[in-house]
N, C-alpha and C positions, 0 to 999 in steps of 0.2 A: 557853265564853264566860261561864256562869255562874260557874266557879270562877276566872276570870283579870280577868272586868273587875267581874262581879257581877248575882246578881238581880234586884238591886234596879234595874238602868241598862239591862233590856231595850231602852229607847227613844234611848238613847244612841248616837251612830254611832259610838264608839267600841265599845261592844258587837258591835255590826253588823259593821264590818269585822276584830274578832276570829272572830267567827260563821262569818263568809264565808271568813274568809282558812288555814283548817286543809284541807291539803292531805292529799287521800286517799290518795295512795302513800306521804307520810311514816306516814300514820296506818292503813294496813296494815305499813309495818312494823315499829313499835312494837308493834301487836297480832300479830305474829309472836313477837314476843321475846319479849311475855310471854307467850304461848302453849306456846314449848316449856320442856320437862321442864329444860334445866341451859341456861344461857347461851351465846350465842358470846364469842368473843375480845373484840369489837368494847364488848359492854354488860357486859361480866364484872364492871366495876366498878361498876358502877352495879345490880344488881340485889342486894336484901337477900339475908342470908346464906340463909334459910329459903326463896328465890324470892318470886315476887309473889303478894301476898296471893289469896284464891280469888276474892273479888268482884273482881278487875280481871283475872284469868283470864276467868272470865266473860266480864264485857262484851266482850274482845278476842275469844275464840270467837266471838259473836256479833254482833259486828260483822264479823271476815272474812266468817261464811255469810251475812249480809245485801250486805255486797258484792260478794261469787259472783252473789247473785240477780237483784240489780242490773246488773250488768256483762249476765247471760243477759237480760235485760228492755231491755237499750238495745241490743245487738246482736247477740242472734238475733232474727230477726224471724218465726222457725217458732214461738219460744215462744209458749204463752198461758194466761194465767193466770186463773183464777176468784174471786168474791168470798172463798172460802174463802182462796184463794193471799193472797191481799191481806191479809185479817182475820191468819192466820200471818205475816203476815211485821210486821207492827204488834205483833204480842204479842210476836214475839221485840226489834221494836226496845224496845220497854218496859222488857225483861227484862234488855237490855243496860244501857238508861238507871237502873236500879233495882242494879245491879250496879255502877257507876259511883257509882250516890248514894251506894250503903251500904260503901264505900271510905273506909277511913282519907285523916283529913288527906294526911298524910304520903305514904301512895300513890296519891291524885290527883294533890299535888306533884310525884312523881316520875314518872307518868307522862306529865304537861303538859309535863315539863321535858323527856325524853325527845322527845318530838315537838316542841319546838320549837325547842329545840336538839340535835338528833342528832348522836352521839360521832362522831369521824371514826377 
């Protein structure tokens, strides 16, 4: 939301409903794509020649294992986690967010563009 509607319009509903409205299946599988080693068919054109940069590897890493954790936290109900579990799983979401900032223009571009409109 920060990089489509802007920082500065946190109070904005249009912020808000960009915020709200990133749906997390498209947005694992963008962090798929760029996650692995050589492209499918489907993004082949769309990924730079060199693949995507290491900070938006990143984030995508850690965003999947933060969604594994997630997924185990809302339904398994054997799980249980500790203040520690908590504190980890905050550092890594940071890690992804700091991963995402320090991303070229260009490759926030295209990874917004990727999830928001996904190639068919």
């Amino acid at each position: 939301a920060d990089e489509f509607v802007g920082k500065g319009s946190r109070r904005d509903s249009r912020y808000v409903l960009v915020y709200r409205s990133i749906d997390h299946g498209a947005a694992k599988r963008v962090c798929d794509e760029v996650s692995r080693p050589s492209p499918t068919p489907k993004y082949k054109n769309f990924v730079p020649v060199n693949g995507f940069e290491t900070n938006l590897r990143r984030f995508s890493g850690i965003f999947l294992q933060l969604q594994y954790m997630r997924h185990g936290a809302d339904y398994d109900p054997s799980q249980q986690f500790t203040t520690v579990d908590a504190l980890f799983a905050m550092n890594l979401a940071r890690g992804a967010l700091e991963g995402f900032s320090s991303s070229s223009v260009e490759g926030k571009k295209l990874f917004l563009t990727l999830l928001l409109f996904p190639p068919r």
